[in-house]
N, C-alpha and C positions, 0 to 999 in steps of 0.2 A: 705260615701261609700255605694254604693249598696249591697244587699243582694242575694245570689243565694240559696234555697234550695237543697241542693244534696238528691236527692231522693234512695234508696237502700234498698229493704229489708232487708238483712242480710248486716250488718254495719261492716266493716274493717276486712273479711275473710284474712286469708295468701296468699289464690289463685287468690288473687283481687287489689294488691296494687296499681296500676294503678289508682284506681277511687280516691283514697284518693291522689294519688302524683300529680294528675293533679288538681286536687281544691285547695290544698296548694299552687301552684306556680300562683292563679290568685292573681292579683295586684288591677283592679280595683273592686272588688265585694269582698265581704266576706262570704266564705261558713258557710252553715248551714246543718248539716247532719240529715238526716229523716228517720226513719227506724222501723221496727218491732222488730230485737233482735239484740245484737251487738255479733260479734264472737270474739274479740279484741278491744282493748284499740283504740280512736280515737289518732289522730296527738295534739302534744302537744299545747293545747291553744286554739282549736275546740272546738266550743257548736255543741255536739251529743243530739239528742232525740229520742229517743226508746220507742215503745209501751209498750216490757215489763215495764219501769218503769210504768206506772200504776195499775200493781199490780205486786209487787215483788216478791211474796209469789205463785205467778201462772202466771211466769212468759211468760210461754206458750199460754195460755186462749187470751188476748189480739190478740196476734198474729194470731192464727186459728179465730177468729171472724172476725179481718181485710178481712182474704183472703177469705171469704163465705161470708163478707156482703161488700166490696171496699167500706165502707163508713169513709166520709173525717173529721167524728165527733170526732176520739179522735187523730187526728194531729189540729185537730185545737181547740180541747180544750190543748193541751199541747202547742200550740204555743200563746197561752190567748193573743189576741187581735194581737198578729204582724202580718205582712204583706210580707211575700219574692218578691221581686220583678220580680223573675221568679224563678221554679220549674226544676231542672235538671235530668230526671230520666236514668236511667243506668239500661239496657236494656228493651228490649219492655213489657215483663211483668209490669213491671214497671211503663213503661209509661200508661198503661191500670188500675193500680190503679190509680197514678197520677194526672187524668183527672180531676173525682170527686175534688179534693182537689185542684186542678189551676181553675179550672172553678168559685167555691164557693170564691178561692182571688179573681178571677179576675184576676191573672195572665198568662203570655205566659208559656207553657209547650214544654221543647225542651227533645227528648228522644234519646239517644245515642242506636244504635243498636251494640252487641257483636261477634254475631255468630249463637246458636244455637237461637234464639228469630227470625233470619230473614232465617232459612235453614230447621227448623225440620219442617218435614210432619203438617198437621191439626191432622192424628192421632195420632202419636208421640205426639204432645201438649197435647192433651185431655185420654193419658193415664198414666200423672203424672195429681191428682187432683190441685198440687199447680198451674200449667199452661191452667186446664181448661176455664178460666175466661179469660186468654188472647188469647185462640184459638175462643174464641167466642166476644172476645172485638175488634178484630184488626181490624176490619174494622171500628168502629169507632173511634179509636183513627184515622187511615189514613184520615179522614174524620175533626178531630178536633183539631186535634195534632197541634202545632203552628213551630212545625223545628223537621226534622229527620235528627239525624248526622251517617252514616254508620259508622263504623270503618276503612272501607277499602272499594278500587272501588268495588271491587268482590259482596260483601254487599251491596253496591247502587242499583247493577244490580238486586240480589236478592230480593229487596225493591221492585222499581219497578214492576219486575213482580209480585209484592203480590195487586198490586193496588196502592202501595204509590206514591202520587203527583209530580213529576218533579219537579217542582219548589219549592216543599218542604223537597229536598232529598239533603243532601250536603255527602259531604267524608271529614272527620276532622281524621287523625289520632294522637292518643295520644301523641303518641312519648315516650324517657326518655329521663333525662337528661346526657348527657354525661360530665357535670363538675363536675358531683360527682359521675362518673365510671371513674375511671383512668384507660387506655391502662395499660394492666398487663406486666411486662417484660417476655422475651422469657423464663428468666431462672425458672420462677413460673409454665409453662407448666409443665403437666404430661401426659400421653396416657390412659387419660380419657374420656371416652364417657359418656357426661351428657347427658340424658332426666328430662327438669323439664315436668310436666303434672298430670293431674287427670288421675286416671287410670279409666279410662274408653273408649268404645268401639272406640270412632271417632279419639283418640290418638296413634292407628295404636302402641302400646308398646308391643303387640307381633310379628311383624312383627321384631324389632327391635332386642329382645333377639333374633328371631332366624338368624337374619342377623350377630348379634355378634357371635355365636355359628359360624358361617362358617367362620370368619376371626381369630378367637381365636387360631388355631392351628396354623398358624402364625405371630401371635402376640403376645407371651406368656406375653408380663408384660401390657398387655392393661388389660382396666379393665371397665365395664359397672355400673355408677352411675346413679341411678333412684329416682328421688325428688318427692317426691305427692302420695297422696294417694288416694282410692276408693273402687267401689265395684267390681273389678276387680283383687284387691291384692294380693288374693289369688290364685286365678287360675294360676296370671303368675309366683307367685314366684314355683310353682311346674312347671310353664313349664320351669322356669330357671332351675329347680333341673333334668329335663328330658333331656335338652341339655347335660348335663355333665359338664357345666362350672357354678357351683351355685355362687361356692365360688370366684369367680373372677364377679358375678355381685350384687349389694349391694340396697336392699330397703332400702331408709332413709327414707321414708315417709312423711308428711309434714314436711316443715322450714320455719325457719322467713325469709323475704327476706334479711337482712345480711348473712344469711349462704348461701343460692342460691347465691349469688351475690360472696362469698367466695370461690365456687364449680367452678366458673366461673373460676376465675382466674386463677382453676389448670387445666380444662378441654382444650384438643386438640381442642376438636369440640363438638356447639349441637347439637343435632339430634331430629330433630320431622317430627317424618314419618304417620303425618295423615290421615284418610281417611275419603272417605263419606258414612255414612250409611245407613242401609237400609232403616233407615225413613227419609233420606236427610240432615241431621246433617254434616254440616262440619265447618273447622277453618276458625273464620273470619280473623284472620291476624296472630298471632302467638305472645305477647308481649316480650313473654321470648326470643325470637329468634333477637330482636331489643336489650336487654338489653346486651347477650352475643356478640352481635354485637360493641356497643359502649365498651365493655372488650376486645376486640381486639380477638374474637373467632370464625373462621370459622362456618357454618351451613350448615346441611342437611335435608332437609324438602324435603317433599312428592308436587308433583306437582298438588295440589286440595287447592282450597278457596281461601283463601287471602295469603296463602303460599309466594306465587311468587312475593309480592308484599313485603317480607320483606327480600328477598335471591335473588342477583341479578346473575342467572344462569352465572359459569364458571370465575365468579369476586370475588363474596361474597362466597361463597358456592356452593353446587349442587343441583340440585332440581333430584328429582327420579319418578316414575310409581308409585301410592301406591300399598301398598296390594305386592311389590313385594321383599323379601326378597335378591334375588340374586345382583336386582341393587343397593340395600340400601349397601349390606354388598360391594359389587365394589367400591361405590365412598367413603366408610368408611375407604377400606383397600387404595386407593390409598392415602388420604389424611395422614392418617396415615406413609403410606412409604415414603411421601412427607414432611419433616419438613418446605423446602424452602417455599413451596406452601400453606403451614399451616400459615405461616409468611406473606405471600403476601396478601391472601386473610384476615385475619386478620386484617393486616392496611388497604384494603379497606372498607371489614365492617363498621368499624371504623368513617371514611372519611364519607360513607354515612349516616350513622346515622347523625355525626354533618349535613351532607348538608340537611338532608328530616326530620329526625325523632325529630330534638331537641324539647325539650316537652317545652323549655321555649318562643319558637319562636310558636311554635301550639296553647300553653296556652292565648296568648298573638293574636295570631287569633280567639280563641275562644271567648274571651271578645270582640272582633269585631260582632262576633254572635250576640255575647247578645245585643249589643248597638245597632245592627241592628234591633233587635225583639223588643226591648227597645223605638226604634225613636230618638238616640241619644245618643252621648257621655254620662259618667256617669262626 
C-alpha cells in the first residue's frame, strides 16, 4: 500500500476534523500525519509525527524555528530514511512549507486550498508573522506545486486569479459521510438556532445575535446556540447581554465533534451568516453546513464564498445579503413558523448531501488524484 503524508501544522484541531476524517476513509494509501504540534489525539491506529516530539521539554522551540527557517531537516530526520510517496498539504500555507520537504523526496506535492489561504488580501497575510512566509512563498509554490485541490468552485476562481495554473487547479470537495449521520427524527427537533464557527470577524456571529434579538419577541421558547470559540467572545457575549435576550443565547465554546454532531440533532436550523472582510477573507465552503445537512437540518448562510455551493437556495435553505440582519432574522422567523418547511427542506438536504457530498465516493476520487500524479494504479 502506498503511503500519503498528510501535511498540517497544527495536528487534529476540534475546528478541523474534516482533514483527519477524509484520510481515514482512503483505502488505497495509507496516511501519514506530519506536523509541528498536535492539539488532540490522532485517529485510532495513525502514525502522527510532531516536531514537538523533538524536544519534549520545549515543546514550542522546534515549532517557531520550523516557521522562520521552512527547512525540511527535522521531518526528515524524524521520518529516518522513509519515503511518502506523495505529501498532501492542507492549506496553502502549508503547502509553502511543504515544498522544501517533497522536493528533497522527490515526491509530488498536492495542496488543498481552505478559504482564508486563497481569499485574505497579501496584507492580511503579512500581518500575522505565522503567514508571512506564505505571502511571499505563493508564487512559487503556483509555479512548483504539483496539483491544487480548491475546496470549492468559488476557491478555483479565486486560485486562478492569484496566478495559479489551469490545468493545475481542480474542485475536490471533502464531503461527509452520511452513513454515520443518521437523519434525526422530527421528534428530536427543538427551536434551536445552531451556529458552529470560530468566532471571528468573517463569521458574520454578530450579525446573527442581532438578527435573533428581532425574532425573540416572537419566538419566546427559541433559543440561540453558539459552538466555537475565539478572539471575538467577548465582545459578542456583551453584545448578547445588550440585546436583552443573554439568557436565551448560550456560548458553549469549543466541542468535540460528537457533541456538535449531538446539537445537530436538536437544532431547527443552521445558520452561518458570513461575510467578506475587509482584507478579503471569506468562507470557502462552510463544512458544518454539509454535516447539518446530511442530519436532516435546514441552513441559512450568507450569499458570499463558497456558501451557495453548500445551501441549495429555496430547496435546502435560504441564502441572505450579508451584513444584513433584517433578512437573516425574516428567513429565521419564517423557517421557524414553518415546521412543514423545516421538514421538507431537511430531507432535501439530506438527499444532496448523499448525491454531491458523500465523502466516501470524494475519498475514493481523490485516490484517482493521487494515481494520477502517481502514473498509475497503486
Amino acid at each position: 500500500m502506498r503511503q500519503v503524508g498528510i501535511f498540517r501544522h497544527n495536528l487534529f484541531k476540534l475546528s478541523e476534523p474534516f482533514i483527519a476524517q477524509q484520510a481515514q476513509r482512503l483505502q488505497r494509501y495509507r496516511p501519514l500525519y506530519l506536523g509541528r504540534l498536535r492539539y488532540g489525539a490522532p485517529p485510532p491506529g495513525a502514525e502522527a509525527l510532531a516536531l514537538e516530539d523533538l524536544a519534549p521539554q520545549m515543546r514550542l522551540l522546534p515549532a517557531a524555528w520550523h516557521m522562520l527557517s521552512a527547512s525540511p531537516h527535522p521531518y526528515l530526520h524524524m521520518l529516518q530514511g522513509r519515503r511518502p510517496d506523495l505529501i498532501h498539504a492542507h492549506f496553502g500555507v502549508e503547502g509553502v512549507y511543504a515544498l522544501p520537504l517533497a522536493a528533497r523526496l522527490g515526491v509530488p506535492l498536492v495542496t488543498t486550498f481552505h478559504g482564508f489561504d486563497a481569499t485574505l488580501s497579501p496584507a492580511g497575510l503579512l500581518a500575522n508573522p505565522a503567514w508571512a512566509r506564505y505571502a511571499l512563498g505563493r508564487g512559487r509554490l503556483a509555479r512548483q506545486g504539483s496539483l491544487f485541490i480548491a475546496a470549492s468552485n468559488f476557491l478555483r476562481e479565486k486560485l486562478l486569479a492569484l496566478g495559479f495554473p489551469p490545468a493545475r487547479v481542480v474542485v475536490h470537495y471533502i464531503g461527509v459521510d452520511p452513513s454515520s449521520i443518521a437523519p434525526r427524527p422530527a421528534a428530536q427537533e427543538e427551536p434551536v438556532l445552531l451556529h458552529v464557527a470560530r468566532l471571528e470577524e468573517v463569521k458574520g456571529t454578530s450579525f446573527l445575535i442581532r438578527a435573533f434579538a428581532r425574532i425573540a419577541p416572537q419566538h419566546p421558547h427559541a433559543r440561540l446556540v453558539i459552538i466555537g470559540d475565539g478572539k471575538l467572545r467577548h465582545s459578542l457575549e456583551r453584545l448578547a447581554r445588550e440585546t436583552g435576550f443573554a439568557e436565551r443565547i448560550s456560548f458553549l465554546g469549543a466541542q468535540s465533534h460528537e457533541e456538535v454532531l449531538g446539537w445537530m440533532r436538536r437544532a431547527a436550523m443552521l445558520v452561518l451568516p458570513s461575510v467578506k472582510t475587509q482584507s478579503g477573507r471569506e468562507e470557502g465552503l462552510g463544512m458544518v453546513m454539509l454535516e447539518a445537512a446530511a442530519t436532516g437540518v435546514p441552513g441559512i448562510g450568507s450569499r458570499v464564498g463558497g456558501i451557495p455551493e453548500g445551501i441549495a437556495e429555496g430547496e435546502t435553505g435560504f441564502l441572505v445579503p450579508e451584513r444584513d440582519p433584517e433578512a437573516l432574522s425574516a428567513a429565521i422567523g419564517t423557517l421557524l413558523a414553518t415546521p412543514a418547511l423545516r421538514q421538507r427542506m431537511g430531507e432535501q438536504a439530506r438527499r444532496r448531501v448523499e448525491r454531491l457530498f458523500d465523502i466516501r465516493r470524494q475519498t475514493a476520487a481523490l485516490e484517482d488524484i493521487y494515481d494520477g500524479l502517481l502514473g498509475g494504479r497503486a
